[in-house]
C-alpha positions as CSV (number, residue, x, y, z in Angstrom):
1,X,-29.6,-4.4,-7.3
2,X,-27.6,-1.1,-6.3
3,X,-24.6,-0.5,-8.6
4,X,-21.2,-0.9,-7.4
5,X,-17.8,0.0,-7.4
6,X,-15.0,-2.0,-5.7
7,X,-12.0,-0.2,-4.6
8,X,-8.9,-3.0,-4.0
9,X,-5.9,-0.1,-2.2
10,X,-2.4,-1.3,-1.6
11,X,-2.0,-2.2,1.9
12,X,0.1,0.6,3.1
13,X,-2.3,3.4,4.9
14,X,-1.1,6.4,2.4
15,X,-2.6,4.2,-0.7
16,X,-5.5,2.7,1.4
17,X,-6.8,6.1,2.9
18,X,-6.0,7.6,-0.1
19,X,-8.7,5.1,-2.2
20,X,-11.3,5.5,0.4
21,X,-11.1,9.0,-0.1
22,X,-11.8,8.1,-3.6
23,X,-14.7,6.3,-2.6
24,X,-16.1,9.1,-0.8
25,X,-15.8,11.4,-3.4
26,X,-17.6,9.3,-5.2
27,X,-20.6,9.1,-3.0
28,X,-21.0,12.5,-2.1
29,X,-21.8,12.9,-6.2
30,X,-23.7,9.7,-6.6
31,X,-25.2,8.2,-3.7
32,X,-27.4,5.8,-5.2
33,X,-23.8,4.0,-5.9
34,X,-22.1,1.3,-3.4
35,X,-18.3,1.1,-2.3
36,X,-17.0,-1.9,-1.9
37,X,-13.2,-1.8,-0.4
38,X,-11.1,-4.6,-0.3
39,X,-8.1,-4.8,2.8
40,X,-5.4,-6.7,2.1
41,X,-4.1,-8.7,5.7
42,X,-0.5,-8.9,6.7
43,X,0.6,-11.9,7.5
44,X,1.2,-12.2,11.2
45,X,-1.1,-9.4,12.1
46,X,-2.4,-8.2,15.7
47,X,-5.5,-7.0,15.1
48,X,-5.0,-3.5,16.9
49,X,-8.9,-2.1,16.8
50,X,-7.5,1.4,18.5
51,X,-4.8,2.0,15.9
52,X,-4.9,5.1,13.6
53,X,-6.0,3.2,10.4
54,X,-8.6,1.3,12.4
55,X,-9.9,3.9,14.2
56,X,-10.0,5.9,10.5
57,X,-12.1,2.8,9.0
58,X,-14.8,2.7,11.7
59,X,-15.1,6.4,11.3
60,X,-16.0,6.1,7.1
61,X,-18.0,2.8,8.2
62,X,-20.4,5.2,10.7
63,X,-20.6,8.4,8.9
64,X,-21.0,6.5,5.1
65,X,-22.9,3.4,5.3
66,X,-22.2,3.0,1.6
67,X,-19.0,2.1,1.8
68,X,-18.6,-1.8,2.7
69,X,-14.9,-3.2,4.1
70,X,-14.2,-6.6,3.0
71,X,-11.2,-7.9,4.8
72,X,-9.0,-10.3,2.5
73,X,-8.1,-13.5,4.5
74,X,-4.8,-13.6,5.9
75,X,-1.4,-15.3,3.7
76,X,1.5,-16.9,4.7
77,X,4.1,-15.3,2.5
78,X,7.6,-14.7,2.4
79,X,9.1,-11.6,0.5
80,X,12.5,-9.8,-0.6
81,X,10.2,-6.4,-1.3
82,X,10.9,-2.9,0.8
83,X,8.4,-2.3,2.9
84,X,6.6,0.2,0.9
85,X,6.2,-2.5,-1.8
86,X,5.5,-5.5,-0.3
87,X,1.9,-5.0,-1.3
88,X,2.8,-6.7,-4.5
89,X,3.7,-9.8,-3.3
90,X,1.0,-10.2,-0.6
91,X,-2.0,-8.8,-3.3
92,X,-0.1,-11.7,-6.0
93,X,-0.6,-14.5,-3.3
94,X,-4.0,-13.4,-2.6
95,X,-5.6,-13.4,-6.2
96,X,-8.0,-16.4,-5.5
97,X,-9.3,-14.8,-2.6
98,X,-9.7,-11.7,-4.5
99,X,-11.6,-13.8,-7.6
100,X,-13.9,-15.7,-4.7
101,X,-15.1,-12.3,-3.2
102,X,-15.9,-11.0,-6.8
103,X,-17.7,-13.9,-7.8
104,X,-19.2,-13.4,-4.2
105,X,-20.5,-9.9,-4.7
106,X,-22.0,-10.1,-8.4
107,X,-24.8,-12.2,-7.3
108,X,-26.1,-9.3,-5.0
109,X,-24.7,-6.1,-7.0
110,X,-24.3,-4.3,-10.3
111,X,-20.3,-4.8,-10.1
112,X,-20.1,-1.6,-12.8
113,X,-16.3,-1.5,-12.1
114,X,-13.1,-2.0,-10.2
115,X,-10.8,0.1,-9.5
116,X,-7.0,-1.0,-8.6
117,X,-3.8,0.2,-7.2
118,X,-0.6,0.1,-9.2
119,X,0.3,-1.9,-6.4
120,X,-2.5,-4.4,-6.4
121,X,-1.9,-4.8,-10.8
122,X,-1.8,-8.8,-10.3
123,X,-5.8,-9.0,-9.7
124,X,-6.1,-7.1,-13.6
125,X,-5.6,-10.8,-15.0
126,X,-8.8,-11.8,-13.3
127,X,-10.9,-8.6,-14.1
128,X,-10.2,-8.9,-17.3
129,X,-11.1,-12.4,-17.9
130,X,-14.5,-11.8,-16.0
131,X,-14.6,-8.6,-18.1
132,X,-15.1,-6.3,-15.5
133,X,-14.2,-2.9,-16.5
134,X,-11.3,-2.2,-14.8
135,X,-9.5,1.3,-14.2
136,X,-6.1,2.2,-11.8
137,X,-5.9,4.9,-8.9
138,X,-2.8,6.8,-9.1
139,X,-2.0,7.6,-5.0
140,X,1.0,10.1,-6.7
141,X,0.6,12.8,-9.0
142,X,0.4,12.7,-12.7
143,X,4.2,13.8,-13.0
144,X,5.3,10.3,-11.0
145,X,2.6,8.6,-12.8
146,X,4.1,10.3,-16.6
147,X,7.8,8.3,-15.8
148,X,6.1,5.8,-14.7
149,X,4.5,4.8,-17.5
150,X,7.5,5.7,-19.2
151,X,9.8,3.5,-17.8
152,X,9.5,0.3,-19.4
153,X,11.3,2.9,-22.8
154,X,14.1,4.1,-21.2
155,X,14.5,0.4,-19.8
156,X,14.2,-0.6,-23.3
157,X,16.5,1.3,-24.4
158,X,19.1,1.8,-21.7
159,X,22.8,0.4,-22.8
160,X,23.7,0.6,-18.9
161,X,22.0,0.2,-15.4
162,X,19.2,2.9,-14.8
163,X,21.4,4.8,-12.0
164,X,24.1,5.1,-14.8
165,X,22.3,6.7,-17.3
166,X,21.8,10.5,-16.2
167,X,19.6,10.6,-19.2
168,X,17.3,14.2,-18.7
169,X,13.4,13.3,-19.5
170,X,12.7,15.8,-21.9
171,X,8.9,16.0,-22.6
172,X,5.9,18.4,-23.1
173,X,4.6,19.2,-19.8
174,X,7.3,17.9,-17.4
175,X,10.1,19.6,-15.2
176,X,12.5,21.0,-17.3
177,X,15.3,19.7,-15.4
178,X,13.8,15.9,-14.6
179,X,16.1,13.1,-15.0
180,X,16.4,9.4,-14.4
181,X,18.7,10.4,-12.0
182,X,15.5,11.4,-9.9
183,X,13.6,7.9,-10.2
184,X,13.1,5.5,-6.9
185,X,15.9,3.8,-6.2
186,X,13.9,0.6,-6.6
187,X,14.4,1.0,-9.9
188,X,18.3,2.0,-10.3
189,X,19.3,-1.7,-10.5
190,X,17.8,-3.1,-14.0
191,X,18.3,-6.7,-12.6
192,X,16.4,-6.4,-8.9
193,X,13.1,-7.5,-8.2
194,X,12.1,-4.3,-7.2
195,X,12.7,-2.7,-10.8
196,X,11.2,-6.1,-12.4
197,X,7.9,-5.9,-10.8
198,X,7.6,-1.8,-11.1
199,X,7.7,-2.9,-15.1
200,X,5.7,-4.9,-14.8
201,X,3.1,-2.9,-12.9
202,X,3.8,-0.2,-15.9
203,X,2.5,-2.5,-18.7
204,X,-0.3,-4.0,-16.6
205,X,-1.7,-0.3,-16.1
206,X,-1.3,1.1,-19.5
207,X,-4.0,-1.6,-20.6
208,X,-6.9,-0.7,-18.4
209,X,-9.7,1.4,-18.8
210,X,-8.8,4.8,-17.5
211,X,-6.0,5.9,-14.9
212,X,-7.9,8.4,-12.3
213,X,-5.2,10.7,-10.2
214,X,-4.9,11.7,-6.8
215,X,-4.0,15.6,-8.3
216,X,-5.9,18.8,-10.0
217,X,-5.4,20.8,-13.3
218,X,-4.4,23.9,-11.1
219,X,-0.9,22.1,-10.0
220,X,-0.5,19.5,-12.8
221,X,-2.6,20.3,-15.4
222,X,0.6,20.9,-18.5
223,X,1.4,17.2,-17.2
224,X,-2.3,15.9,-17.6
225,X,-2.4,17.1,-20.9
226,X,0.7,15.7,-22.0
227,X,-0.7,12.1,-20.9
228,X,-4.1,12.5,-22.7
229,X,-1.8,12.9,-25.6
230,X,0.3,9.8,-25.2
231,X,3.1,11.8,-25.0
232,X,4.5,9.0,-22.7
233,X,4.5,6.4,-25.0
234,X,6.6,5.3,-28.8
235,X,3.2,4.9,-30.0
236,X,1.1,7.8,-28.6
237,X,-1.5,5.8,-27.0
238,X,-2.4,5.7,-23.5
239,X,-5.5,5.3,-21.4
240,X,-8.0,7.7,-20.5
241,X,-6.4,9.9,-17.5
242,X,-8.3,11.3,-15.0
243,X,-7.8,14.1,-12.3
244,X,-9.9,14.5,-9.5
245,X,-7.9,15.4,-6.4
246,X,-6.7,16.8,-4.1
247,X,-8.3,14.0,-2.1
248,X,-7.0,14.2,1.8
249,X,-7.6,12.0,4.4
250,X,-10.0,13.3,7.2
251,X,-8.8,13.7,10.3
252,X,-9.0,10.7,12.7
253,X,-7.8,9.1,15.7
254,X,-7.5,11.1,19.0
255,X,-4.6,13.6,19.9
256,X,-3.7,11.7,23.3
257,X,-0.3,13.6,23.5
258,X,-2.1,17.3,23.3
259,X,-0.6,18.4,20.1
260,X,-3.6,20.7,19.4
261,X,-3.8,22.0,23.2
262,X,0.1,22.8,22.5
263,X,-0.6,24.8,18.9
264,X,-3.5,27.0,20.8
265,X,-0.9,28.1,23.0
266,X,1.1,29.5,20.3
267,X,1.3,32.6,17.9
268,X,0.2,32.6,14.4
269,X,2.1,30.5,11.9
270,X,5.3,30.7,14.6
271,X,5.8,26.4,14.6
272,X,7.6,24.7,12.5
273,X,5.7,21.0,12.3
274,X,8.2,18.3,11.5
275,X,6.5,14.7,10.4
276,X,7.9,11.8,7.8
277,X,5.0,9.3,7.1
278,X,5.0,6.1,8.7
279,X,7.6,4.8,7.5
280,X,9.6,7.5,7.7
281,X,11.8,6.1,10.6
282,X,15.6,7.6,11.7
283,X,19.2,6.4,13.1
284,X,19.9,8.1,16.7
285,X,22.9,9.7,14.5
286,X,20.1,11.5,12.1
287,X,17.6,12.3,15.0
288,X,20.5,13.9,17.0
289,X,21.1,16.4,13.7
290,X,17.5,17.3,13.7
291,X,17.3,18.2,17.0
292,X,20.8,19.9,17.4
293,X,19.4,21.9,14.1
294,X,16.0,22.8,15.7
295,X,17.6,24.1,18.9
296,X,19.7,26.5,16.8
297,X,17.0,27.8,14.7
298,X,15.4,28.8,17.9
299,X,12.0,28.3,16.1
300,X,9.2,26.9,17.9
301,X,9.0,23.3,16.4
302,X,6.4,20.1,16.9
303,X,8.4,17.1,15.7
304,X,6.9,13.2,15.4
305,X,9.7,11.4,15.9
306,X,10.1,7.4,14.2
307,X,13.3,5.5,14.9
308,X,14.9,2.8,13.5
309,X,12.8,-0.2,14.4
310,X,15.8,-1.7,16.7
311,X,15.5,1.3,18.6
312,X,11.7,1.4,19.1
313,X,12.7,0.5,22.8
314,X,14.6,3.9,24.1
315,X,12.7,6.8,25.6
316,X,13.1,10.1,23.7
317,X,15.6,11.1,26.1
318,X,17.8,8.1,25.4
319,X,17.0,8.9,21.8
320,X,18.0,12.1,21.6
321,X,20.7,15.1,22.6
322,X,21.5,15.4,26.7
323,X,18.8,18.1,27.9
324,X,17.5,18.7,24.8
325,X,13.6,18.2,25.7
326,X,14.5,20.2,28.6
327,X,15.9,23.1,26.9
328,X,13.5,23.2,24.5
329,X,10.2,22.9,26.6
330,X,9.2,26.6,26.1
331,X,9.6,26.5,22.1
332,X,9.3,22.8,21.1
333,X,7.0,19.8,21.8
334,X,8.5,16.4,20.7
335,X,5.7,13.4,20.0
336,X,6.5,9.4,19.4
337,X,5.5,7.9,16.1
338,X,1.6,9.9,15.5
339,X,0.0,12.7,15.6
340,X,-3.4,13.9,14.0
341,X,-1.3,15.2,11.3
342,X,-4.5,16.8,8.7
343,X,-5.8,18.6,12.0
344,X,-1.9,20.0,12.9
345,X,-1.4,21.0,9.1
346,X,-5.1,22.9,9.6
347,X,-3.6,24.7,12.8
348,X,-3.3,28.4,12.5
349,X,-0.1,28.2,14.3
350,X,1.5,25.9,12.2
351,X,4.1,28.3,9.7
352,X,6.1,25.5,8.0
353,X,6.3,21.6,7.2
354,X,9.4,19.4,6.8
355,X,8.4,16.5,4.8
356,X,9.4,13.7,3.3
357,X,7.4,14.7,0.4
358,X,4.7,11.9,0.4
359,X,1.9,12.8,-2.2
360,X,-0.7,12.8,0.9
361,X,1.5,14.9,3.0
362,X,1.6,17.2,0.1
363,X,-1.9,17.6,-1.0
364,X,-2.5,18.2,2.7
365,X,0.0,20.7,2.9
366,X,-1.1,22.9,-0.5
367,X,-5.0,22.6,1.1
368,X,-3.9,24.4,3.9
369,X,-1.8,26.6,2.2
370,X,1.7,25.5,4.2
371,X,4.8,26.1,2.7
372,X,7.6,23.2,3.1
373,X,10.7,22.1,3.3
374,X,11.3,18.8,1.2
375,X,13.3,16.2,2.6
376,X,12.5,12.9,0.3
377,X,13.7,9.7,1.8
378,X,12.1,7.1,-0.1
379,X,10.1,5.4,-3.4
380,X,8.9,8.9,-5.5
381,X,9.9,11.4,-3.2
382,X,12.7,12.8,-5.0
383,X,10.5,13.4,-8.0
384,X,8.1,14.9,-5.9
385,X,10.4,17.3,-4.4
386,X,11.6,18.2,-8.2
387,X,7.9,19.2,-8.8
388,X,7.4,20.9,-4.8
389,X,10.6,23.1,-5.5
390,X,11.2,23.7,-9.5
391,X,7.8,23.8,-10.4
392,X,5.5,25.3,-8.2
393,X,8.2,27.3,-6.0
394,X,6.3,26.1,-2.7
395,X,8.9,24.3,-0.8
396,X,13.2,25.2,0.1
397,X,14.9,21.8,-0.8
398,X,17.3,20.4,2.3
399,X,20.9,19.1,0.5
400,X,21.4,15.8,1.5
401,X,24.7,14.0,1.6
402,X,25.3,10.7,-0.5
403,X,23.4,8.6,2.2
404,X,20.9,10.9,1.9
405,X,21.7,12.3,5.8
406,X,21.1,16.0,6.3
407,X,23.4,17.3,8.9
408,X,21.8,20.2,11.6
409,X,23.7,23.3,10.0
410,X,21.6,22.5,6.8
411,X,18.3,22.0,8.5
412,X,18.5,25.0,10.9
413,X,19.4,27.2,7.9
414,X,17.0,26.1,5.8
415,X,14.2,26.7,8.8
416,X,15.6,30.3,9.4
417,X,15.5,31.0,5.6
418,X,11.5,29.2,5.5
419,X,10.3,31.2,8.8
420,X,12.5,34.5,8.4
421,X,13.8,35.6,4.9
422,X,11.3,37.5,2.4
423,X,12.1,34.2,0.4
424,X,10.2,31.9,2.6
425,X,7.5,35.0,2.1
426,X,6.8,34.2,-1.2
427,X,6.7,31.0,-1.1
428,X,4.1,31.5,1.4
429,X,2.3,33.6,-0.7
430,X,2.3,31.1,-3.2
431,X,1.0,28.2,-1.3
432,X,-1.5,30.3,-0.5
433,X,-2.7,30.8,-4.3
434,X,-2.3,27.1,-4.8
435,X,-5.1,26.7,-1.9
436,X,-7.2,28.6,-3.6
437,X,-6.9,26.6,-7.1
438,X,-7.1,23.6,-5.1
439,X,-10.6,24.5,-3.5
440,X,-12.0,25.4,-7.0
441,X,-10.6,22.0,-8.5
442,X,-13.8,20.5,-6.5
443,X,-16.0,22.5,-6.4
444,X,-19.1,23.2,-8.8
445,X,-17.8,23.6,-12.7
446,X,-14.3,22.7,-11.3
447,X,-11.8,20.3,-13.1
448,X,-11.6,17.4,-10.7
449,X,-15.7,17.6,-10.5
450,X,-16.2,17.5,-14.1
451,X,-13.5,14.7,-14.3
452,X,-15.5,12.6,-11.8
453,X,-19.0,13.4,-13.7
454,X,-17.3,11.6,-16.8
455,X,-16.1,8.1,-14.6
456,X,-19.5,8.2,-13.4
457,X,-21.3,7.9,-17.2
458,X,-18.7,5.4,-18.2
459,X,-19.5,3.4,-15.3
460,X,-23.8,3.8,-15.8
461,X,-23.0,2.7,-19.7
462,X,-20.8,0.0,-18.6
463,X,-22.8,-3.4,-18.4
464,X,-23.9,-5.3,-15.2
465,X,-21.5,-8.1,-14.6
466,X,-23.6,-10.5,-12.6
467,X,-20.9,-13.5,-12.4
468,X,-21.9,-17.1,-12.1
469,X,-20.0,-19.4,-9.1
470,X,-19.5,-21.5,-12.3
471,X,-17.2,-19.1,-14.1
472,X,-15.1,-20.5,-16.4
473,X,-12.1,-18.6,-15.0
474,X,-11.2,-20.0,-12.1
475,X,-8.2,-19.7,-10.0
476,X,-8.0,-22.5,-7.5
C-alpha cells in the first residue's frame, strides 16, 4: 500500500492553493508518496466548474496524478464568523465526515500523516485519538505565526481589552517596533467569538507534531530560530517548526480580459499592477480615491477592481469617476474581480504592486522580485506590512485614516515616490536580492529543501495507521 499524506486546507482559496502547493512540493522530492486533499463545501454552493479555483484543481489533478481531491459533503450551518474565518465553523460541523473519510482511506493507504490548517484545528481531536501523526501548515509567515502562538499570554495576562493594551512585543527575532496594536482586529475584543476561537486555534496547534511554514530562512530566518527556541512560550517549549517556502500558486485560469496582451504592449517595469485578494472588495467612495489618485500619478496602471458585494451590479463606469476609463485608456487598463495575477506579477512590464499584503501575494511578489506598496485591509495584514516595510525595506507603507480609507493624494504620492524617487530604487534593488535568496531557499543544499528532507524521515519512521470501520472513536 503507497504511503500517504492528507492535506485538510481551510476553505478560502489563499489557504487551499497554498496547501496544494505543499503537496506538490512534496511530490516533486518523493514521488513514491500520495496526496490526499480534503475540500471543505460551502453551504449553498453552485458548483462553478470554470471558476479560477476549479479550473486551478483540474490543472494539479492532470499534471500530478498523485494528488487525490476528496470533496467533503456539503453542511447546513449558520455562522457569526467574517468571511475569512468562517472555515472554523464549517470544518467544526464537518468533523464526522472528516473521521468517515479517514477511516475510509486507511484500509487502502499507509495514512503516515495529516497535515491541518490553523483553520481546520477542530479535526486534531480526531487525529489524535486515531493517533495519526498530525502536524499544522502555517499559510502566513513565521512572524504571524510567532504572535500567534503567543497570544493566548498576553490574553492571560491582559488587565484590559486587547486593542487597549498598546503593549510592544519585545522578543529575539521579531520587529523591533511590533505591538499588539498590530494584531487582527478579530482579536481586539477579548469577549468576541472571533478572538475565542483564534485561542483556541493557538492551543490546539502548539500540541501537534511539527508546524511547517509557508516562508524561507533568507526572509525570516532570526524569527524561525526564535520559535525553535520556544521563545514564544512561559515554558520554552514549542513544536518542531518547519520552513519550506516560498510556495506560490502556479498560474491558472485563462486571461479572457487580455491583461498579458496589454503588458506586451508596454515598456519595461513602467505599470503599476494594483490587486487586493478576493476578498479584498471596496465602497464606490474608496474606488473613486484610487482612481482619482492613479490619474494624477500619470503612471501606467492595471487595477482588478472588487466592490462592495451590494454593488456587484454596476458597470465600471457607474463604479467609478465620469470619463475616467476614457481618459486613461492610453496609460491604464481596469479589470472586474480576476486576473492571472502569478503570470501579471511575472510580467516584465510590471514596476510596482499595491497589495493588501496577503502572504501569497507577497511570496509572489519577492519571487519576482516586485517591490510594493502595502495597503493591509484585513486578518494579518497589518503585521505583514510591519515585516514588508520595517524589516526587509521592500515595500512604501500607504497612511490610512481611522477607517482604514486612503484618500487619492496619499496613493498617487506614494506611486510617484515607488516608480520615480531613488527611494523606490532601492527598494527595488532590494527585492531583487530577496529573489535571489528565495530561489536558493529551494533549491539543492537550500533551507526549505533540507527542511522538507527532515518531514519526509519523520513521516517514513512514523507507523502505518491502517484504521478499522470499528474504531472505538467514533463520532456519530
Amino acid at each position: 500500500m503507497k504511503d500517504t499524506i492528507v492535506l485538510y486546507p481551510a476553505l478560502e482559496s489563499g489557504h487551499l492553493m497554498s496547501m496544494v502547493e505543499l503537496g506538490k512540493f512534496i511530490l516533486t522530492q518523493n514521488p513514491s508518496f500520495s496526496i490526499t486533499i480534503l475540500i471543505l463545501t460551502p453551504p449553498n454552493n453552485k458548483h462553478t466548474p470554470l471558476s479560477p479555483q476549479e479550473q486551478y484543481i483540474a490543472s494539479i489533478s492532470a499534471t500530478f496524478p498523485s494528488i487525490h481531491f476528496h470533496y467533503i459533503p456539503p453542511i447546513t450551518f449558520t455562522t457569526t464568523l467574517p468571511t475569512h474565518l468562517q472555515s472554523i465553523d464549517l470544518s467544526h460541523q464537518s468533523t464526522h465526515h472528516v473521521h468517515n473519510i479517514l477511516l475510509s482511506i486507511s484500509k487502502t493507504v499507509n495514512l503516515k500523516a495529516v497535515i491541518l490548517d490553523f483553520l481546520t484545528y477542530s479535526v486534531y481531536q480526531i487525529t489524535t485519538k486515531l493517533e495519526i501523526p498530525t502536524y499544522f501548515y502555517f499559510t502566513s509567515g513565521a512572524t504571524v505565526l510567532f504572535t500567534f502562538l503567543h497570544f493566548p499570554i498576553v490574553h492571560q495576562k491582559a488587565t484590559k481589552p486587547i486593542k487597549d493594551l498598546h503593549m510592544p512585543l519585545e522578543f529575539p527575532g521579531l520587529p523591533k517596533n511590533l505591538s499588539t496594536d498590530d494584531y487582527p482586529d478579530e482579536v481586539s475584543d477579548s469577549q468576541s467569538k472571533e478572538c475565542k476561537v483564534l485561542l483556541d486555534s493557538s492551543n490546539t496547534v502548539r500540541e501537534c507534531a511539527g508546524i511547517i511554514v509557508n516562508t524561507f530562512d533568507g526572509i525570516e530566518g532570526e524569527v524561525t530560530k526564535a520559535l525553535n527556541e520556544g521563545s514564544c512560550f512561559l515554558d520554552g517549549t514549542t513544536p518542531s517548526i518547519f520552513s519550506v517556502g516560498p510556495l506560490i500558486t502556479s498560474c491558472y485560469g485563462g486571461d479572457e480580459n487580455g491583461c498579458l496582451s496589454w503588458l506586451d504592449s508596454q515598456p519595461s517595469q513602467s505599470v503599476v499592477f494594483l490587486s487586493f485578494g478576493s476578498m479584498g472588495r471596496f465602497s464606490k467612495c474608496q474606488l473613486n480615491e484610487i482612481a482619482i489618485g492613479l490619474e494624477k500619478s500619470e503612471q501606467r496602471f492595471l487595477w482588478i477592481v472588487r466592490s462592495e458585494l451590494h454593488l456587484d451590479n454596476l458597470n465600471l463606469d457607474e463604479l467609478l469617476p465620469e470619463g475616467f476609463l476614457e481618459r486613461t485608456k492610453e496609460k491604464g487598463m481596469v479589470v472586474r474581480n480576476w486576473a492571472p495575477q502569478g503570470a501579471i506579477l511575472g510580467h516584465g512590464s510590471i514596476g510596482g504592486f499595491v497589495t493588501h499584503c496577503g502572504w501569497n501575494s507577497v511570496l509572489e511578489a519577492i519571487c519576482e522580485g516586485v517591490p510594493m506598496i502595502a495597503w493591509p485591509l484585513y486578518a494579518e495584514q497589518r503585521l505583514n506590512r510591519l515585516i514588508l516595510v520595517d524589516e526587509m525595506k521592500i515595500a512604501l507603507k500607504v497612511t490610512q485614516l481611522e477607517d482604514k480609507f486612503v484618500t487619492a493624494a496619499e496613493l498617487e504620492e506614494r506611486i510617484k515616490e515607488l516608480m520615480e524617487s531613488n527611494n523606490g530604487k532601492e527598494i527595488r534593488e532590494r527585492v531583487l536580492k530577496i529573489k535571489t535568496s528565495a530561489k536558493e531557499a529551494r533549491g539543492g543544499g537550500g533551507s526549505s529543501l533540507v527542511n522538507l528532507k527532515k518531514l519526509e524521515g519523520l513521516w517514513r519512521d512514523a507507523s502505518s495507521n491502517n484504521l478499522s470501520p470499528n474504531s472505538p472513536f467514533n463520532f456519530h
